[in-house]
LUMDO-634718 format. One record per residue (C-alpha): residue number from 1; y, z, x. Coordinates in steps of 0.1 Angstrom, whole numbers, always signed. Each point is the difference from the previous one (the first is absolute). Layout:
residues N
PT; NUM; Y; Z; X
...
***
This chain:
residues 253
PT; 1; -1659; -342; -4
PT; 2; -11; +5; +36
PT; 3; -31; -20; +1
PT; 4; +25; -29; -17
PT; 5; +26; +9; +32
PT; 6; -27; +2; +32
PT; 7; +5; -36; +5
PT; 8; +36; +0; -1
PT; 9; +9; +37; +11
PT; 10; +7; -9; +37
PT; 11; +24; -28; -11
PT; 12; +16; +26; -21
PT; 13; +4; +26; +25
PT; 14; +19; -6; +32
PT; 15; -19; +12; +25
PT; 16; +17; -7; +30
PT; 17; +33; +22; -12
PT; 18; -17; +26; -20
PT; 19; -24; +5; +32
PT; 20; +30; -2; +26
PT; 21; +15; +29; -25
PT; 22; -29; +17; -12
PT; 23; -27; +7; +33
PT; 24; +26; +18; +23
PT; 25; +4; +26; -25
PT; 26; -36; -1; -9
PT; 27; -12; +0; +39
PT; 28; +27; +30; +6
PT; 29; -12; +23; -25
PT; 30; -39; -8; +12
PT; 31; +9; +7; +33
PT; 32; +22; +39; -9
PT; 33; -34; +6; -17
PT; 34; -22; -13; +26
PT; 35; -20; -18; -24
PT; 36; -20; -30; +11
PT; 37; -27; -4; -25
PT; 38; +22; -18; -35
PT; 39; -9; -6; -37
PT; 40; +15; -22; -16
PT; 41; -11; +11; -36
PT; 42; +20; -28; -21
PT; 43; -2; -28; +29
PT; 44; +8; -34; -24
PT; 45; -5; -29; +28
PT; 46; -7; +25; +28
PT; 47; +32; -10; +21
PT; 48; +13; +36; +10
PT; 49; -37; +9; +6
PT; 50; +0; -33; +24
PT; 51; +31; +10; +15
PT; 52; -4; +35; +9
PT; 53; -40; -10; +16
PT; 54; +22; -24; +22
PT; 55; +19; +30; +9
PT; 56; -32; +16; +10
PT; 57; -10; +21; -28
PT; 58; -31; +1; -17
PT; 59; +12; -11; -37
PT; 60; -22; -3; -31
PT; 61; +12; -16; -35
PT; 62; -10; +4; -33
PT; 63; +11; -15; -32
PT; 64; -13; +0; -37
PT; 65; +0; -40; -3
PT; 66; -26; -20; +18
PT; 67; +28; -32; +5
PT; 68; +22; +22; +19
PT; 69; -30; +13; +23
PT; 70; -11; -35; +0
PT; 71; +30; -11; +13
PT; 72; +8; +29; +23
PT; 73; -35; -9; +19
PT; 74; +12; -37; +4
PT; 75; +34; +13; +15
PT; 76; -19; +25; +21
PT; 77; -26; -30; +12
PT; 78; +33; -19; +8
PT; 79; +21; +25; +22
PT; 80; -35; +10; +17
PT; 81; +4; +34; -10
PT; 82; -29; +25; -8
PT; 83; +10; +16; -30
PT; 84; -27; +13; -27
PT; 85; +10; -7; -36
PT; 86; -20; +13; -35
PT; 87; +6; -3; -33
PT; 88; +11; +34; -9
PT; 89; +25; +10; -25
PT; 90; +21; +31; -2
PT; 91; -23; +32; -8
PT; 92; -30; -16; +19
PT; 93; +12; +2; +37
PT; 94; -17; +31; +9
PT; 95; -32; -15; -17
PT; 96; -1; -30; +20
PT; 97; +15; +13; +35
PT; 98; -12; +38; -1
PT; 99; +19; +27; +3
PT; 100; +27; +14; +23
PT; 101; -6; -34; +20
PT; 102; +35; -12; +6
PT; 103; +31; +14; +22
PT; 104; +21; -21; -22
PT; 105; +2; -12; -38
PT; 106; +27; -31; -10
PT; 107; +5; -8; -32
PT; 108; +29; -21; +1
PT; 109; +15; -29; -23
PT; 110; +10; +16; -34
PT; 111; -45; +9; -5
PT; 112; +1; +32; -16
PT; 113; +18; -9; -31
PT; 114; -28; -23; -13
PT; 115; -18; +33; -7
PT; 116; +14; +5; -41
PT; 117; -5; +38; -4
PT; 118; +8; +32; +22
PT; 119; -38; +5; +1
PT; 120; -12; -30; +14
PT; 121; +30; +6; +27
PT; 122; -11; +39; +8
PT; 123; -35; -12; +4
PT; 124; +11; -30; +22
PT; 125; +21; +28; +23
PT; 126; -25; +20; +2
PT; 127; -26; -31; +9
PT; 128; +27; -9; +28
PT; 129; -1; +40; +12
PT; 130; -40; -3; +1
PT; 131; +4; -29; +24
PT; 132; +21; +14; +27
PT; 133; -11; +23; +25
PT; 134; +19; +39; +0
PT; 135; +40; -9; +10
PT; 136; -4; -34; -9
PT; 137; +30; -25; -9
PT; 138; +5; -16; -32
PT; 139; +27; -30; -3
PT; 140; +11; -8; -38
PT; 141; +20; -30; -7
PT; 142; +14; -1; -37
PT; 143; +30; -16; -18
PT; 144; +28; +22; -4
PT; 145; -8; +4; -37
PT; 146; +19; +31; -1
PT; 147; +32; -29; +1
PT; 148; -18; -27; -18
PT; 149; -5; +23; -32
PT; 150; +35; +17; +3
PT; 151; +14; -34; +1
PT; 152; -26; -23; -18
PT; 153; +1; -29; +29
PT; 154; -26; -23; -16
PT; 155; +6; -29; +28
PT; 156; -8; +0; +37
PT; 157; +11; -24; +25
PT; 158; -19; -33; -3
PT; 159; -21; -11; +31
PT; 160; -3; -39; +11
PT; 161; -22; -21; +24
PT; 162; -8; -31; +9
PT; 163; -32; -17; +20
PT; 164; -7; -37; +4
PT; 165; +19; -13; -27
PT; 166; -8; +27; -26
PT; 167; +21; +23; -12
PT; 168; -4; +39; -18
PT; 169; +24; +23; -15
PT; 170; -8; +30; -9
PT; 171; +22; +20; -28
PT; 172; -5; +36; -9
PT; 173; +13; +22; -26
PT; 174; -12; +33; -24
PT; 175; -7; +4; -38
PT; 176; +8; +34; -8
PT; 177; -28; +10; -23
PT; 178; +5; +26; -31
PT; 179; -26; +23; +13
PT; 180; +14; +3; +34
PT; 181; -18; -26; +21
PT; 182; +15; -30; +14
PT; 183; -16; -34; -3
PT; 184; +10; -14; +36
PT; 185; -2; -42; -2
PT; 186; +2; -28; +26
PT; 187; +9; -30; -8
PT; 188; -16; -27; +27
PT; 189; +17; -35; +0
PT; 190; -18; -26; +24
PT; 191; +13; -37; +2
PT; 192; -14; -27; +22
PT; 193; +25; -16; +19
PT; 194; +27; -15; -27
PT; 195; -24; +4; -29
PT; 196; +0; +21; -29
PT; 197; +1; +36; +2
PT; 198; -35; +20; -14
PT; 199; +8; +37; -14
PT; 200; -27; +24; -1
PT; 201; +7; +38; -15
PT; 202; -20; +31; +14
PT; 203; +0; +33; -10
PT; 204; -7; +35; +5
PT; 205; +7; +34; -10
PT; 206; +18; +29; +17
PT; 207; +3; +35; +0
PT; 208; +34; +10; +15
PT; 209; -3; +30; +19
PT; 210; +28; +19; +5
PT; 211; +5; +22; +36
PT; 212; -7; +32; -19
PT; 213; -30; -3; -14
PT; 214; -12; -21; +34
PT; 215; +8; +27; +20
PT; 216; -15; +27; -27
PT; 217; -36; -20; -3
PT; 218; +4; -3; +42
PT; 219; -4; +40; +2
PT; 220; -19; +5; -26
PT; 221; -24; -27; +21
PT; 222; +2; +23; +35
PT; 223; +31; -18; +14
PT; 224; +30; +16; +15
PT; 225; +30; -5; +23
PT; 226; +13; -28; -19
PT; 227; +27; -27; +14
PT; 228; +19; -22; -19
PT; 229; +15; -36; +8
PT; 230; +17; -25; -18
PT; 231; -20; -31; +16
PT; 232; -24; -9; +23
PT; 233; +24; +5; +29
PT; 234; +9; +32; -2
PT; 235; +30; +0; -21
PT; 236; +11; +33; -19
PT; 237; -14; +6; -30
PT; 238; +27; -3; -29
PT; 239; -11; +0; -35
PT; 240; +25; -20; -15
PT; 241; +4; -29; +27
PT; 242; -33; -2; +21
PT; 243; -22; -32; -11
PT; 244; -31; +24; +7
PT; 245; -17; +37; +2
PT; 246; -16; +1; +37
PT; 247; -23; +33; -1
PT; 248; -14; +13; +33
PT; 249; -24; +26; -7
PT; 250; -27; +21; +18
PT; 251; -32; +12; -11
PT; 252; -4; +43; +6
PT; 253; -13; +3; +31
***
């Protein structure tokens, strides 16, 4: 799905509002933990990475498909900004980085529930715990699937943009699987000017993780002194309203 998306992903995402929302909170949690040194451990087209160098931070990305690292090098080329990018995927990062490296893990964007069994996600956790050095700050960002499988939302707000005459929308919705897993689906619709509309499906499948058994697999991994937050921006965490499950976590010192 992803190396299908790379090309698109940064007309999908707004970037300009998600930043504005998302790097104050992010920069004020780096700064309580005095962490400088940031991995980025599911980094898609390397713009918070980007962001947070041009704060002054020494950021490094990693993602498991080579189009998104292709494309986060370009943006990083573009903005000027010296940001290191591998191809890495989850339960690798300690591998390819070394260990007890970082100040600072992110993980941010609704990554963990691509991993489809509670194993694969304890050995991720404990991958991330490798990583960090002792007291060191992990940031989750997850859908609030502790709402969507109470309620069984299938559809998410559709996204829109438009560049030189070409237009994308970008429509997104859940198939609740019989054994658990959600098949998440984006529909991308692209038109040139007043032309015909092209349709193209992609799909991948999800784990939802509920905040128990994150928060279970975070100790089990060497992670206490959990916060919770209902978005990016700090909002309270409430399990039947929030759009997502913010985790801030730290490492045993």
């Amino acid at each position: 799905m992803y190396e299908t998306l790379s090309s698109d992903y940064d007309r999908f995402v707004d970037w300009p509002n998600r930043l504005a929302l998302e790097l104050p909170f992010i920069t004020d949690k780096l700064q309580e933990n005095s962490a400088r040194t940031v991995l980025d451990a599911a980094a898609g087209t390397g713009m918070h990475a980007i962001a947070l160098v041009q704060q002054g931070y020494q950021a490094t990305g990693a993602d498991i498909s080579r189009g998104m690292v292709e494309q986060a090098r370009l943006n990083a080329l573009e903005a000027g900004a010296p940001v290191r990018f591998a191809i890495a995927g989850f339960g690798e990062l300690a591998h390819t980085f070394g260990t007890a490296c970082f100040d600072a893990l992110l993980c941010l964007g609704n990554s963990l529930p691509h991993l489809l069994s509670r194993n694969d996600l304890d050995k991720t956790l404990t991958d991330f715990a490798a990583t960090l050095k002792p007291g060191g700050m992990l940031l989750i960002q997850n859908r609030n699937f502790d709402a969507v499988v109470a309620n069984h939302v299938r559809w998410m707000e559709p996204q829109a943009y438009s560049e030189n005459g070409t237009e994308w929308i970008f429509q997104r919705f859940y198939d609740f699987e019989p054994d658990g897993l959600l098949t998440f689906n984006m529909v991308i619709l692209k038109r040139l000017g007043h032309g015909s509309w092209s349709q193209e499906v992609i799909s991948s499948r999800l784990r939802p993780i509920l905040k128990f058994e994150l928060l279970l697999s975070l100790s089990e991994a060497g992670f206490n002194t959990f916060k919770l937050y209902g978005q990016m921006g700090g909002a309270v965490f409430d399990a039947d309203l929030s759009p997502n499950l913010v985790v801030l976590a730290h490492k045993h010192a």
